[in-house]
C-alpha positions as CSV (number, residue, x, y, z in Angstrom):
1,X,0.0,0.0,0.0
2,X,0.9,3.5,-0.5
3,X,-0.5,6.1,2.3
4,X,0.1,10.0,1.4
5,X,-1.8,12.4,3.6
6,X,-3.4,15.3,3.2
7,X,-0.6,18.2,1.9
8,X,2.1,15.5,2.3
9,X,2.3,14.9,-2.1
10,X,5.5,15.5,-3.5
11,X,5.0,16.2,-7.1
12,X,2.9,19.9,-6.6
13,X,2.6,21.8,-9.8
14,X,1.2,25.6,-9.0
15,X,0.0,27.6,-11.6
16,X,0.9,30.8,-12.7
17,X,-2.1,33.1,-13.5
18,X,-4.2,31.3,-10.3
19,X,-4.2,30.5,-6.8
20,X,-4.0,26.5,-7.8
21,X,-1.7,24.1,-7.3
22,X,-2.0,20.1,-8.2
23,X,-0.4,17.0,-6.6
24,X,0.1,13.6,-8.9
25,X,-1.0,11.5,-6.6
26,X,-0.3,8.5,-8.6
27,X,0.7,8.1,-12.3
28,X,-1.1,5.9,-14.6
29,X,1.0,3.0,-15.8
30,X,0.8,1.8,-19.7
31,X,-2.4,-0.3,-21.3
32,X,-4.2,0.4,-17.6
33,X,-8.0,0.8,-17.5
34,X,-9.4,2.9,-14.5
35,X,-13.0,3.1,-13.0
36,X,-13.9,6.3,-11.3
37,X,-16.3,5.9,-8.3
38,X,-17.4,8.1,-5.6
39,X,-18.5,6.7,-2.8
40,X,-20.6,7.4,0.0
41,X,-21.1,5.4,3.4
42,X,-22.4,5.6,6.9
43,X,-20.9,3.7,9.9
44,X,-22.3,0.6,11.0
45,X,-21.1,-2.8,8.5
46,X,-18.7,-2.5,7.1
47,X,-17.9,-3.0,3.0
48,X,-15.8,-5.9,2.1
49,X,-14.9,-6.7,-1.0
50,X,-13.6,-9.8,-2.5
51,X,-10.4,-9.6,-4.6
52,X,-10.7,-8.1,-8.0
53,X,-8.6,-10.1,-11.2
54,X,-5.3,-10.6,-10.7
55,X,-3.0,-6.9,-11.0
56,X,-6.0,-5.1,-9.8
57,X,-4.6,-2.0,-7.8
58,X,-7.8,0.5,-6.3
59,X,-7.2,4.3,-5.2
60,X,-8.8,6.1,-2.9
61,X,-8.8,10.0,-1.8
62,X,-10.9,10.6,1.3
63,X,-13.5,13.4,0.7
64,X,-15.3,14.0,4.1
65,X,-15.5,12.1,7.1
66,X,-13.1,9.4,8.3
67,X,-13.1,5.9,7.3
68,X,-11.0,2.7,7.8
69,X,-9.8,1.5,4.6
70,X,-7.4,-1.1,2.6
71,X,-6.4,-4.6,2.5
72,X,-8.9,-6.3,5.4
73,X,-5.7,-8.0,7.2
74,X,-4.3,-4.4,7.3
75,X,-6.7,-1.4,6.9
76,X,-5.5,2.2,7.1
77,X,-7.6,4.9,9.0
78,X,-8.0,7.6,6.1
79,X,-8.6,11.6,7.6
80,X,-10.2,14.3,4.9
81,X,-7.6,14.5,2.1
82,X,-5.5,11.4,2.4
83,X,-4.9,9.3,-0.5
84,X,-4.2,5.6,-0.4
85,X,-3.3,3.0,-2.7
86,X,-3.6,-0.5,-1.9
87,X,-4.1,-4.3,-4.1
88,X,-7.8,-4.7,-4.9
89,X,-6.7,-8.2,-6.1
90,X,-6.6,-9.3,-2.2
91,X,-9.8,-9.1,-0.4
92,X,-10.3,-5.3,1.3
93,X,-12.7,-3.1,3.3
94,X,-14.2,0.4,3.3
95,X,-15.6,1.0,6.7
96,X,-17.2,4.7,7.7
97,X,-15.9,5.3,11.4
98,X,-17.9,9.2,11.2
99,X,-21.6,10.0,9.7
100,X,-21.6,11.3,5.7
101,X,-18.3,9.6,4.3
102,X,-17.3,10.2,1.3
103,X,-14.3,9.0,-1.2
104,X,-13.4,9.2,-4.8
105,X,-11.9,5.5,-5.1
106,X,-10.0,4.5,-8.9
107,X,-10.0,1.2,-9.6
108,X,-7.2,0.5,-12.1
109,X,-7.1,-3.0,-14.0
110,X,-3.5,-4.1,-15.9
């Protein structure tokens, strides 16, 4: 897994004619397919998920709330703004620890 936190990214480009700045997060590698999802959850069960094909690698970006999130052996607690990576082709949860959680999660396919 790869954990960045929130203003921790490496790779900020600012803009010149604008208050903006972006952080690459994570590059997309050759022939790769990737499913944009946002996702929305409330605590209480949480969502486990069998393992995806083989090479399957999901991304998520917490957008409000907290959540526990990853591989199921070894979740990460996510806080607004954190990014993780982790291998959707091992089984892995999404669990909502605060009311009106919200991610943008990338599932990329090789």
């Amino acid at each position: 897994p790869t954990l960045i936190r929130a203003g921790e990214g490496t790779a900020a480009v600012p803009a010149t004619a604008a208050d903006y700045v972006a952080v690459l997060l994570s590059a997309s590698p050759p022939h790769a397919r990737r499913d944009i999802y946002f996702l929305t959850a409330e605590p209480g069960k949480p969502r486990l998920s069998d393992p995806h094909q083989r090479g399957t690698v999901e991304h998520v970006v917490l957008v409000s709330g907290r959540g526990r999130i990853g591989p199921v052996d070894a979740p990460y607690e996510l806080n607004l703004g954190d990014y993780l990576s982790y291998p959707g082709d091992a089984p892995h949860v999404f669990e909502a620890l605060t009311s009106g959680t919200s991610a943008v999660l990338v599932s990329e396919s090789r």
